[in-house]
MARMI-861426 format. One record per residue: residue in one letter; x, y, z of N, C-alpha, C, O, CB in turn. Coordinates in pm, whole numbers, plus 50000, padded with zeros to 5 digits. Glycine has a CB too. Layout:
AXYZXYZXYZXYZXYZ ...
//
This chain:
X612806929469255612466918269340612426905669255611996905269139611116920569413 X613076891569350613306878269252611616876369235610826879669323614336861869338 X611296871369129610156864569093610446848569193611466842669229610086863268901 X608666845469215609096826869287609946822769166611166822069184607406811969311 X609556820569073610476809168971611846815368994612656807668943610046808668776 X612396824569042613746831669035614296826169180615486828869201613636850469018 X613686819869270613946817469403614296802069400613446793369421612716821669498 X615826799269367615866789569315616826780969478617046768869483616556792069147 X617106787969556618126783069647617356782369807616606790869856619546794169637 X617776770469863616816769069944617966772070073619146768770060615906753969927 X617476778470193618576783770301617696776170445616496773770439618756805570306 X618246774270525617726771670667618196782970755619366786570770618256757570727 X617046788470814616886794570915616976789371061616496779171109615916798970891 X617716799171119618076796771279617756809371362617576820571314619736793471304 X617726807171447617576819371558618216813971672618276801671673615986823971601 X618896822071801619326818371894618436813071985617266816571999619946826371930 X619246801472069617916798772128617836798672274619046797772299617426786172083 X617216798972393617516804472493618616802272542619116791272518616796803272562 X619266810572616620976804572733620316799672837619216801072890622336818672815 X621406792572853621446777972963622776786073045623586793872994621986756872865 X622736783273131624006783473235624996772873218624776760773225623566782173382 X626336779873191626986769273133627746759273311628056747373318628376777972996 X627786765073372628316756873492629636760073513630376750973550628236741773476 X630236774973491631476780873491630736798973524631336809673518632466776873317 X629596796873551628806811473574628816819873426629066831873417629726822073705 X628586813673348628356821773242627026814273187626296807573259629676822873138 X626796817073019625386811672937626026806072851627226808072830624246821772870 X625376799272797625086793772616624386794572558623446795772637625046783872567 X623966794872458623346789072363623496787672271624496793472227622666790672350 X622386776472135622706769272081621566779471994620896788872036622806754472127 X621656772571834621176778071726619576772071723619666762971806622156774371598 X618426772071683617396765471704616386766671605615636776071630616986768271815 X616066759971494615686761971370614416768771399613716766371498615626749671285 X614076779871283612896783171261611766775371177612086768871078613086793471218 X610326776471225609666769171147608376777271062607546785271105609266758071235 X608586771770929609606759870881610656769570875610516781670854609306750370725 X612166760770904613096764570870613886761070740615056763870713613556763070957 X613266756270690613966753870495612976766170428611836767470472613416731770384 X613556776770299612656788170236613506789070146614726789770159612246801970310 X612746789070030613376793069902613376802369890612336808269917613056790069803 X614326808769851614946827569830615856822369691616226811169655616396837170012 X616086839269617617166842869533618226846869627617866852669730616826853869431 X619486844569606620856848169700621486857269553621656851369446622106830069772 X621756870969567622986875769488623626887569578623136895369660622546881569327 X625046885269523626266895969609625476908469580624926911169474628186897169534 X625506914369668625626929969709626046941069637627166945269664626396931369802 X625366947169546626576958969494626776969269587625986971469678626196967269355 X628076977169563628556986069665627316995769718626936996969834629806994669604 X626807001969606625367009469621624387006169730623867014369805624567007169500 X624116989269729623596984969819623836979669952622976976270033623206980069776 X625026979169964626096977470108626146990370170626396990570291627826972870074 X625927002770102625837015470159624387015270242624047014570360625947027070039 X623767016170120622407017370201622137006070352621307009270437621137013270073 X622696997370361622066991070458622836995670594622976990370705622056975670429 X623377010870519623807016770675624867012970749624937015970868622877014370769 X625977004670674627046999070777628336997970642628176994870524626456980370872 X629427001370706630516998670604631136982870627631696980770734631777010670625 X631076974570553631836959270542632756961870496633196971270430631356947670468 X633286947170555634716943570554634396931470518635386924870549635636945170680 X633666924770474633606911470421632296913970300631696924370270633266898970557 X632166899170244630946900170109629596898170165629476887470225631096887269979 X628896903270163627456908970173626556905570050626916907469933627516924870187 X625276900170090624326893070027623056898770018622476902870119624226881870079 X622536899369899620916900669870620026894069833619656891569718620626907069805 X619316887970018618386875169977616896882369953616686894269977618306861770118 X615916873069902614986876969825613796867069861614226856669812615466877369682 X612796864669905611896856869910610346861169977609866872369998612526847069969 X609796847769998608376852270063608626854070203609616848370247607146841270045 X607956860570279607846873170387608116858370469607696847170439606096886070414 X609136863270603608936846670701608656852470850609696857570893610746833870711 X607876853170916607586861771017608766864071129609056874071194606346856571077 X609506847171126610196844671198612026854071226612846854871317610036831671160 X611856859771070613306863571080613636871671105612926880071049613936863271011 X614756878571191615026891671241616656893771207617226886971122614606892671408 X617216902671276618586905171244619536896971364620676900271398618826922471241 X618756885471419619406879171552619336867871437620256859971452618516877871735 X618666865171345618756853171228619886847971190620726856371223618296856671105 X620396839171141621506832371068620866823070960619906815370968622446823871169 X621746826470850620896815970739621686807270711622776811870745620366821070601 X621946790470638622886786370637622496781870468621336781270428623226777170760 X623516779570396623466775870247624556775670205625476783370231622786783470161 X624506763570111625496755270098627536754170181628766753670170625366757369954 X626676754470234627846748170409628586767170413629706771870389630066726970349 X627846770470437628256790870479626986789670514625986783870472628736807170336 X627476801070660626876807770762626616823570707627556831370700627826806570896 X625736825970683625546844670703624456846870801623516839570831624996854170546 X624846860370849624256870170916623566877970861623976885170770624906876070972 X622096877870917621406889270910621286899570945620836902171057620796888770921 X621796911870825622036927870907620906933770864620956946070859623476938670863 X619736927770825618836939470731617796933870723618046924570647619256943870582 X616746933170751615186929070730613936937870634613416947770684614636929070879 X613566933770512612626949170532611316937170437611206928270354613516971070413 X610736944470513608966936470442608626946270328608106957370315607216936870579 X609256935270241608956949070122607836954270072607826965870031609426947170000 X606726946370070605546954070047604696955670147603546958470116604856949469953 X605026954570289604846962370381603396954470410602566960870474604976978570344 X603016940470365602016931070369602496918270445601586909970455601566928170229 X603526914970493603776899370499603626892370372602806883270362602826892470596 X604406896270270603976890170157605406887370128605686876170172603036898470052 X606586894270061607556892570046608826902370106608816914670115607406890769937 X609866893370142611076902170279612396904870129612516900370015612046884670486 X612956912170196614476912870109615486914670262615106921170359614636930869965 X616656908370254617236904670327618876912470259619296912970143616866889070344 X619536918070404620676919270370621676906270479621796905070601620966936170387 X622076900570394622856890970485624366888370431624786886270317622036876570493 X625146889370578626966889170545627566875270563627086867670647627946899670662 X628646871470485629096861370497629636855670616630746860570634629716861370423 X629296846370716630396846670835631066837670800632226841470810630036844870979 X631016824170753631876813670738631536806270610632196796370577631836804870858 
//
């Protein structure tokens, strides 16, 4: 686990935010920051070892974020840092306190 001084990259958090009816009979919605939505985490690539474990085979690069526990984040999350979008496939409260999360998150854009 990153130490704080090791949590050097700061990400914004989003969550979806309710659908609206778009006026063609379908929904939308829009992204809607979490608060706070700025959190300093460590970001490093994925080793294969750990792309296994999170239970899913990728096809793109996969991330291991690292920080203090955020109540807010789930696997409906999106994080954004430095102009890339990833997805959250993986949540786990690592010491099982609200103290600190480890995050598996995939590259979308």
């Amino acid at each position: 686990m990153a130490t704080r001084g090791q949590r050097r990259q700061i990400v914004a958090f989003e969550n979806p935010g309710t659908p609206v009816p778009d006026g063609e009979g379908g929904y939308t919605s829009t992204w809607v920051a979490l608060v706070p939505a700025l959190w300093y985490v460590s970001i490093r690539p994925a080793s294969a070892k750990e792309q296994g474990m999170a239970g899913t085979v990728l096809t793109h690069a996969s991330h291991i974020v690292e920080g203090d526990f955020h109540p807010g984040v789930t696997t409906a999350t999106r994080m954004n840092f430095g102009g890339h979008v990833y997805q959250v496939t993986s949540v786990l409260n690592t010491d099982m306190q609200n103290k600190t999360m480890q995050l598996v998150a995939d590259l979308q854009t």
